[in-house]
Structure formats: structure tokens, C-alpha cells
C-alpha positions as CSV (number, residue, x, y, z in Angstrom):
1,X,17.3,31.7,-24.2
2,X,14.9,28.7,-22.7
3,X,11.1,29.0,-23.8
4,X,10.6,29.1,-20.0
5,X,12.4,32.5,-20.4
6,X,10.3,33.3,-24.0
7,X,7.4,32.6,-22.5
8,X,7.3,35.0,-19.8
9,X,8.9,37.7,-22.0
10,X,6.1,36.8,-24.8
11,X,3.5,37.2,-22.0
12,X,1.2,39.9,-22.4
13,X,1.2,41.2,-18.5
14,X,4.8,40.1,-18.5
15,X,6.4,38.9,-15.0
16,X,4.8,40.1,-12.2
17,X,6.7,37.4,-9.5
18,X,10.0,39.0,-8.6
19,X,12.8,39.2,-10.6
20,X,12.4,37.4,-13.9
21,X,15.5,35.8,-14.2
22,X,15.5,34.0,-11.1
23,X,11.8,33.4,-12.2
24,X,12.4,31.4,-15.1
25,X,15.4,29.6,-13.1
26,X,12.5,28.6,-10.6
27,X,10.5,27.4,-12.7
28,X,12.8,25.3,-14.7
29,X,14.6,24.2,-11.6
30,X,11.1,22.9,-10.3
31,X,10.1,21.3,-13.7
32,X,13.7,19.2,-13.7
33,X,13.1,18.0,-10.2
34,X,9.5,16.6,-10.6
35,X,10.8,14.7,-13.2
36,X,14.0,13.6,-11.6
37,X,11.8,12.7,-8.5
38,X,9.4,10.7,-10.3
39,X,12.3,8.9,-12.4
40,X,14.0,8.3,-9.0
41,X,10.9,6.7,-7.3
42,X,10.4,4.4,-10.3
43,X,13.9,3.1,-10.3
44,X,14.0,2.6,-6.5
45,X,10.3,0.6,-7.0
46,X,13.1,-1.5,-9.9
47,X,15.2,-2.3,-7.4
48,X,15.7,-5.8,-5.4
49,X,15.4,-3.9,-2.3
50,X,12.8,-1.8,-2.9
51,X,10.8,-3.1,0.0
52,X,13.4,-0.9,2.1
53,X,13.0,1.9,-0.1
54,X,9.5,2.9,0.8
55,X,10.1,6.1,2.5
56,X,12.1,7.2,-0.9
57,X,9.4,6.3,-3.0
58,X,6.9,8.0,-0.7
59,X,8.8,11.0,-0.9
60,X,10.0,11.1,-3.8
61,X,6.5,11.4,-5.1
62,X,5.8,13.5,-2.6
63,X,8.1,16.0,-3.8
64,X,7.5,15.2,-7.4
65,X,3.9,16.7,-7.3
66,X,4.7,19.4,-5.1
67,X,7.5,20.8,-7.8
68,X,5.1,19.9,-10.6
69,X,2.3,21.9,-8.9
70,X,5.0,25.0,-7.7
71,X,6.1,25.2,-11.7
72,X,3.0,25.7,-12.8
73,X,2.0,28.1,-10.5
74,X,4.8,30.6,-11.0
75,X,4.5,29.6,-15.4
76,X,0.6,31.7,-14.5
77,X,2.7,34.5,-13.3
78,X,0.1,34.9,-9.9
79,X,2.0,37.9,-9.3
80,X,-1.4,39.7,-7.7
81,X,-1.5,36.9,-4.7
82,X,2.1,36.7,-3.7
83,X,0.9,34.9,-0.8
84,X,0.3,31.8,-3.1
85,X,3.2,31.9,-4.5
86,X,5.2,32.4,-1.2
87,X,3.2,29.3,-0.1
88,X,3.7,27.5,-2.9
89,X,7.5,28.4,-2.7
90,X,7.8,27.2,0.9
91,X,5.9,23.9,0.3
92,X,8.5,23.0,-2.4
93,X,11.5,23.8,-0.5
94,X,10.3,22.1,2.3
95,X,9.7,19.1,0.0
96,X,13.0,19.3,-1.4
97,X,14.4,19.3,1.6
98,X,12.7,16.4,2.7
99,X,13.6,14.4,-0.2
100,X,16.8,15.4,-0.9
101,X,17.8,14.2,2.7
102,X,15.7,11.1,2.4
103,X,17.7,10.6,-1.3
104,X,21.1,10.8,0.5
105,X,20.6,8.5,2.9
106,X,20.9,6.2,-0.2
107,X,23.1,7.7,-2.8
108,X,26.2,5.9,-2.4
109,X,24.2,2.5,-3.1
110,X,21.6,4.0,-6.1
111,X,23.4,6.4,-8.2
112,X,19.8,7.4,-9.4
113,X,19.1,8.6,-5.1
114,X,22.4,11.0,-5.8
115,X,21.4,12.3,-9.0
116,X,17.6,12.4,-7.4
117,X,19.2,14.3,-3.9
118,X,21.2,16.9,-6.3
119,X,18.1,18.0,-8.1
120,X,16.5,18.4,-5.3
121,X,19.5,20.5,-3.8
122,X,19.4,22.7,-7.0
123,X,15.6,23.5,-6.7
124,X,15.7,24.3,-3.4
125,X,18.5,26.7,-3.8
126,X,16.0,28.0,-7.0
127,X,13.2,28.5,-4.3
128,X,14.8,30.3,-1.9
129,X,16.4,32.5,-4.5
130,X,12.8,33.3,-5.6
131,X,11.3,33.7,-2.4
132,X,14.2,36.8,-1.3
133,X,13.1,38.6,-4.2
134,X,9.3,38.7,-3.2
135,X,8.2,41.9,-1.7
């Protein structure tokens, strides 16, 4: 068991965003990617070529505050304003997406772009898996 998962079962309103499982996956998923995405924009700024790497940076820590701010709205457990969270939800697959595209483009030339395209694949994947369960 994660302490994202002990957390919400040690909450005292308990999990009121869709199915708790998936819930904790989010939320872990989202976590791991804002780091990943702010690792990935400070190795591309290490780089010789990070002059042509702007756009990764840009969206890496685009994508990297938009997870951040996505974890920590589903760790509340909003579960009263679902439209929040379904906001918050579609911003952070939408960033993911972004990024995880942009981070392709140079993953065969920065392993850290691949590692950095895969998280974002995985949180993505998290989101949407959230966002079915909503009501």
C-alpha cells in the first residue's frame, strides 16, 4: 500500500472522486510526472543545444505545474465540485499530451525527452482513467 492510498483511506470523509483506486493511481501518476517534467526541462536547459530546446523546456514546465497543481487537487478529495476536478483532469491530459509529443520529437537524441515523453504517456492514461469514472 502507497501513503497516497493510506491517505485517502485515513481520511475522515474518505474518497469522494470516483473510484479510489484509480484515484490514488492519479494522483501518484500526476506527482511522478511533475517531477519527471521538471527534471527533463533542467537537463534539456544542460545541454549544448539547449538553445533548440526551448519549446521542451517551455513545455515541459508547462506540464510540470499543471500535474503538480492536478495532484494536489484530487490529494483535497473536491469530490463536491466535480467540475473542478473534471477541469483539472482535462488541463493535465491536455498538457501531457502536449508535452509528451513535444518530448518525442527528441527522445532518440536525450534519453532524459524519452523517459520525460513516457511519463507523460502514463499520466495521461491515469487521467483519462479518472475522468470515465466521474459521474
Amino acid at each position: 500500500m502507497t501513503h497516497v492510498t493510506e491517505m485517502l483511506k485515513a481520511h475522515p470523509r474518505g474518497a469522494r472522486v470516483g473510484d479510489q483506486e484509480k484515484l490514488a493511481a492519479c494522483i501518484a501518476a500526476c506527482y511522478e510526472c511533475s517531477q519527471t517534467c521538471t527534471a527533463c526541462a533542467d537537463a534539456c536547459l544542460s545541454e549544448p543545444s539547449a538553445g533548440e530546446l526551448t519549446s521542451c523546456i517551455s513545455t515541459d514546465q508547462d506540464c510540470a505545474d499543471i500535474c503538480l497543481a492536478t495532484g494536489r487537487v484530487l490529494s483535497r478529495l473536491t469530490g463536491e465540485n466535480t467540475a473542478l476536478v473534471r477541469a483539472a483532469l482535462s488541463a493535465c491530459i491536455e498538457a501531457t499530451q502536449a508535452c509528451a509529443k513535444e518530448c518525442e520529437q527528441h527522445a532518440e537524441m536525450h534519453d532524459h525527452c524519452r523517459i520525460c515523453a513516457e511519463a507523460c504517456r502514463r499520466c495521461e492514461s491515469a487521467c483519462q482513467e479518472l475522468l470515465s469514472t466521474l459521474s
